[in-house]
C-alpha positions as CSV (number, residue, x, y, z in Angstrom):
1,X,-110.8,108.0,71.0
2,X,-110.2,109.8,67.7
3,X,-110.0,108.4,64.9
4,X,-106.8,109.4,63.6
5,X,-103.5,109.6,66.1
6,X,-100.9,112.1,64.6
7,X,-97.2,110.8,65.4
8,X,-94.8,113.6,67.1
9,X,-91.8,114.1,64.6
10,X,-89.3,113.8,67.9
11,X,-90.7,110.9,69.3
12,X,-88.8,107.6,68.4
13,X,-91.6,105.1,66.0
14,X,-91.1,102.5,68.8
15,X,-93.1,104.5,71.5
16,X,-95.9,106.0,69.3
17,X,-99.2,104.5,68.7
18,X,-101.2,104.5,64.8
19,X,-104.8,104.6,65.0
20,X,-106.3,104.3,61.4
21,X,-107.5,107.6,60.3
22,X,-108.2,109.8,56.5
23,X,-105.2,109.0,55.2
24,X,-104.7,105.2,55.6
25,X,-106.9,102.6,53.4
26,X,-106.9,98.3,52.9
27,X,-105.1,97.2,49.9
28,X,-106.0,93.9,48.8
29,X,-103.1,93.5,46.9
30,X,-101.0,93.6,50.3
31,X,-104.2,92.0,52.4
32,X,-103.7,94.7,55.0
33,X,-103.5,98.5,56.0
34,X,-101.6,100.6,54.0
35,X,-100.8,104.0,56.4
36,X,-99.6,107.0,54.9
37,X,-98.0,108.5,58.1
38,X,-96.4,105.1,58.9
39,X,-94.7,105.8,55.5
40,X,-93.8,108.6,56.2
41,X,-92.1,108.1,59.3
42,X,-90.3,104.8,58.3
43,X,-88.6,107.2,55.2
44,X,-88.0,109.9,57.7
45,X,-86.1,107.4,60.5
46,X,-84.1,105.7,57.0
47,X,-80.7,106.7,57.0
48,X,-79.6,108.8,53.2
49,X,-77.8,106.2,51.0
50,X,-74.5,106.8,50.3
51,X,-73.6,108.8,46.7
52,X,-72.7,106.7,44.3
53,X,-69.3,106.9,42.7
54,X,-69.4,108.1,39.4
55,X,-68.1,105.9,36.7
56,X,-68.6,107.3,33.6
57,X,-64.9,108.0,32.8
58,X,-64.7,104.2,31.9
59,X,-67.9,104.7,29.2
60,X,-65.1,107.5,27.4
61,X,-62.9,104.9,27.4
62,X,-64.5,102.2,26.3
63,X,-66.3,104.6,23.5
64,X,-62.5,105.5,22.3
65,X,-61.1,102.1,22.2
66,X,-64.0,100.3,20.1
67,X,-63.8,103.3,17.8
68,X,-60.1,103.4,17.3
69,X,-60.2,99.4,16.6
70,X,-63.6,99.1,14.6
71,X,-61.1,101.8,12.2
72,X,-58.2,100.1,12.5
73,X,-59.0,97.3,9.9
74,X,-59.5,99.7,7.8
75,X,-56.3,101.7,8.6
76,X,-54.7,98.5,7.1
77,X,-56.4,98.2,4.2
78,X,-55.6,101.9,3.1
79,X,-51.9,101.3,3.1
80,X,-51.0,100.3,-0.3
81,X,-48.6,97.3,-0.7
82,X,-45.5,97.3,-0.2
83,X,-45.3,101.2,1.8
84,X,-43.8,100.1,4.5
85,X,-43.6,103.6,5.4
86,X,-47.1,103.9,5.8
87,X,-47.4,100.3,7.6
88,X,-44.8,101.1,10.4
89,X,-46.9,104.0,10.9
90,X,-50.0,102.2,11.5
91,X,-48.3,99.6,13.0
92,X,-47.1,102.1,15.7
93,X,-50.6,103.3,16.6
94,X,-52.1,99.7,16.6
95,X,-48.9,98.6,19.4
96,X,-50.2,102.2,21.1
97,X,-53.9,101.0,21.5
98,X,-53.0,97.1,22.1
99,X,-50.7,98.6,25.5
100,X,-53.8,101.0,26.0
101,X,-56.4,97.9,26.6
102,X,-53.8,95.7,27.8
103,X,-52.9,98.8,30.8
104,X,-56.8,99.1,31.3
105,X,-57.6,95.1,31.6
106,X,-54.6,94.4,34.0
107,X,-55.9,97.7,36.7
108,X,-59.7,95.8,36.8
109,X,-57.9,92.5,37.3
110,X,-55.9,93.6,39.9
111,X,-57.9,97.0,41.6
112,X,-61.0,96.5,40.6
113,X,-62.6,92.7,40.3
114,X,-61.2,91.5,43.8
115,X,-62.3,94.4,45.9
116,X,-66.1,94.0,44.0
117,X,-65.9,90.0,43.8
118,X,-65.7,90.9,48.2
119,X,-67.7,93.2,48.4
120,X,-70.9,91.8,46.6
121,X,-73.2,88.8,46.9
122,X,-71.8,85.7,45.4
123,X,-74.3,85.8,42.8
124,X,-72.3,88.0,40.7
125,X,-69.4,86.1,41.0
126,X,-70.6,84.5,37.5
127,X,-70.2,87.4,36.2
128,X,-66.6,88.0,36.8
129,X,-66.4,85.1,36.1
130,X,-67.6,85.5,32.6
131,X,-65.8,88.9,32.3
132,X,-62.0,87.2,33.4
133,X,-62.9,85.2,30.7
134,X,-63.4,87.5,28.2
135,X,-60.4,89.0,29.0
136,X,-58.2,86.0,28.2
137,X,-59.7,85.7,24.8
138,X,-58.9,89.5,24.7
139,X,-55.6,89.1,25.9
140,X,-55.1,86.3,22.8
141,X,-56.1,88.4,20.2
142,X,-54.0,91.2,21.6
143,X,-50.9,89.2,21.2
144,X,-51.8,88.1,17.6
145,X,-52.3,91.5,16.5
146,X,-49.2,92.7,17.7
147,X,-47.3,89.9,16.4
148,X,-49.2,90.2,12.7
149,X,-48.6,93.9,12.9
150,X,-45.1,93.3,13.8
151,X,-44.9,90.8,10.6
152,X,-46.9,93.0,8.4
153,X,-44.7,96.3,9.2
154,X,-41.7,94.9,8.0
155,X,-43.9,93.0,5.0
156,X,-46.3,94.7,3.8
157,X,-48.3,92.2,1.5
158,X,-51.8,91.4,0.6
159,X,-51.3,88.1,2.7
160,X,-50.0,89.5,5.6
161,X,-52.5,92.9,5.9
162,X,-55.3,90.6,5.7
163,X,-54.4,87.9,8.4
164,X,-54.1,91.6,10.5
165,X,-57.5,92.7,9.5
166,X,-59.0,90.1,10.5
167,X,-57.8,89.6,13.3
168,X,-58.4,93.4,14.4
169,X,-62.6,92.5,12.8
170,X,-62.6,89.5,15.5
171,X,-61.0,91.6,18.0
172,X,-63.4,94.7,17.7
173,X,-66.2,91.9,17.8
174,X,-65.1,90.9,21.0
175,X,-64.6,94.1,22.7
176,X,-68.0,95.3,22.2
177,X,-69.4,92.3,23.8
178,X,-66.8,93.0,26.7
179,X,-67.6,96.2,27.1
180,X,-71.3,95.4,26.6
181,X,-71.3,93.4,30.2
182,X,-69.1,95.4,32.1
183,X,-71.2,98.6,31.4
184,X,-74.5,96.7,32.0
185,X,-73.3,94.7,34.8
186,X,-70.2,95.7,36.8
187,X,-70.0,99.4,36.5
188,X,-73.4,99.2,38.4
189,X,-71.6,97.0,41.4
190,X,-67.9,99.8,40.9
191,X,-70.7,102.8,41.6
192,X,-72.4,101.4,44.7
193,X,-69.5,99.7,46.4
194,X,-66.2,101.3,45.2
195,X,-65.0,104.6,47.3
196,X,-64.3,107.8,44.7
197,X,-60.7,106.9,45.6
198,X,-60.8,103.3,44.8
199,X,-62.3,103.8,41.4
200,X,-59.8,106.6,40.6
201,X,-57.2,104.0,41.7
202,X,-58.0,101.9,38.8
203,X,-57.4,104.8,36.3
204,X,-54.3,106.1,37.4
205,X,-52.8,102.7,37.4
206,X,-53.2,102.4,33.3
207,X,-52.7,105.6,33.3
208,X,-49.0,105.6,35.6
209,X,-48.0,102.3,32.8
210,X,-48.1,104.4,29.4
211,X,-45.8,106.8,28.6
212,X,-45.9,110.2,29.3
213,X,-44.9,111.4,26.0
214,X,-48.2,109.5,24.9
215,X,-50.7,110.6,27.3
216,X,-51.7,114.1,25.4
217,X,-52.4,111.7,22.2
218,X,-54.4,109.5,24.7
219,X,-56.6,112.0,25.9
220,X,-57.0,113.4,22.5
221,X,-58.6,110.0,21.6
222,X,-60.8,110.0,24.9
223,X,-61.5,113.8,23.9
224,X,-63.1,113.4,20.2
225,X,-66.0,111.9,21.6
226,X,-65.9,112.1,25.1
227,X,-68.0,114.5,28.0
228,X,-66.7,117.7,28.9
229,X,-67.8,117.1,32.3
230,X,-66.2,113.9,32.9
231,X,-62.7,114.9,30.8
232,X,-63.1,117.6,33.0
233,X,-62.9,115.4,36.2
234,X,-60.5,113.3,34.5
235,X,-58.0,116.1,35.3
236,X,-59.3,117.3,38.2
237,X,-56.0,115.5,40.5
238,X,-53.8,116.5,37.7
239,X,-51.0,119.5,38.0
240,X,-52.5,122.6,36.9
241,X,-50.0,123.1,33.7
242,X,-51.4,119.6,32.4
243,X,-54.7,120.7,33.5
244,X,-55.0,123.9,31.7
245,X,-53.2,122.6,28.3
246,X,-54.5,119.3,27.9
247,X,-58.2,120.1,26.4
248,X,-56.2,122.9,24.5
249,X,-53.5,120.3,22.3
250,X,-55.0,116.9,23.1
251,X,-57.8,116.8,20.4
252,X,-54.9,118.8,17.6
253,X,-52.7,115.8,18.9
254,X,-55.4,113.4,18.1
255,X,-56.6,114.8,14.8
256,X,-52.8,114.8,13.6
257,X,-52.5,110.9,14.2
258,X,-56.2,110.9,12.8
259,X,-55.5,112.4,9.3
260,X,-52.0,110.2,9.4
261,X,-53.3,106.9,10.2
262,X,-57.2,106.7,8.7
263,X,-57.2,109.9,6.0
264,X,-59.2,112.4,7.9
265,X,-59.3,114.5,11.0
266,X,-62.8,113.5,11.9
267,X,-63.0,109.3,11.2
């Protein structure tokens, strides 16, 4: 008998004999035979995994939204008391980014963490566990800056801008430990076990409750730091007028509220 038996690629593993031969050794890690054409037919006979979704369109928004609120303290503290004028302008963008988060949490508790908390081994449900509770905490501090920004619009004191800054520092806090566990541990679970068309679901939700009138200067925000590739297949379902102008006037959009809200084009 020889030593070595080479399998027929066409015949099925179950009806082909392996006679140790050159290419198989003893491992005493594994205490036994390790066979390199056993390998090789066991990842031949595997089915390809599936493609994972790609995610990355929620990194650009994440990226935008800690940037705009880590400057939004200090968008406060550049007005002057009492310019109201400058105040309701600020107070306008921070209401803009509070209904921007507030959009984006509401689609992952309603598309995104029930489909995954099915879909996945009840060991992770502590984890969206943890994350629904971050987004309570979020949810209270959204409300307190838009009622302080409310108050310090129409009063623009010392007192008043620094209850809001404060509350914008613990907001900004919170956020990046948020976004810290949903990047390291959810958007792992959304890539493996969310369809292309489920994930996008999520998006277009936010997306469908801003207004339209607001969406160039929301992709102008996602735009100053974000990937051309993924901005690119962020409009990839939109109409082809959008499509084609949007990279064009979003980031002028954006710089114009930059240089009126934090002093400079480029914060």
């Amino acid at each position: 008998m020889p030593d070595h038996a080479e399998p027929d690629p066409s015949t099925p593993a179950s009806t082909w004999v392996h006679t140790h031969g050159p290419r198989c050794w003893w491992s005493p890690d594994q205490a036994g035979w390790f066979c390199a054409e056993s390998a090789d037919r066991a990842a031949t006979a595997r089915e390809p995994e599936p493609p994972l979704t790609d995610v990355r369109d929620m990194l650009l928004v994440h990226t935008a939204l800690l940037r705009e609120f880590r400057l939004a303290a200090r968008a406060v503290a550049r007005v002057p008391a009492p310019d109201r004028r400058g105040a309701r302008a600020v107070g306008r963008h921070l209401q803009l980014l509070c209904d921007l988060l507030h959009h984006h949490h509401r689609g992952e508790d309603t598309l995104l963490w029930p489909v995954l908390r099915a879909r996945t081994p009840t060991s992770t449900s502590r984890v969206f566990d943890e994350v629904d509770s971050q987004h309570d905490a979020v949810d209270q501090l959204v409300q307190r800056v838009r009622d302080l920004g409310l108050a310090w619009a129409d009063t623009p004191d010392t007192d008043h801008g620094a209850a809001l800054t404060t509350t914008l520092t613990d907001l900004h806090t919170l956020l990046a430990v948020h976004f810290d566990l949903e990047e390291r541990a959810v958007l792992p679970l959304a890539a493996a076990n969310l369809t292309a068309d489920e994930w996008h679901a999520v998006g277009e939700a936010a997306v469908a409750e801003l207004p339209k009138a607001t969406m160039p200067l929301v992709f102008g925000m996602f735009a100053y730091e974000g990937d051309a590739a993924v901005l690119r297949a962020m409009l990839a379902s939109a109409p082809p007028v959008p499509r084609a102008l949007l990279p064009v006037i979003a980031p002028r959009i954006y710089a114009r509220r930059a240089r009126r809200i934090h002093g400079t084009a480029t914060p």
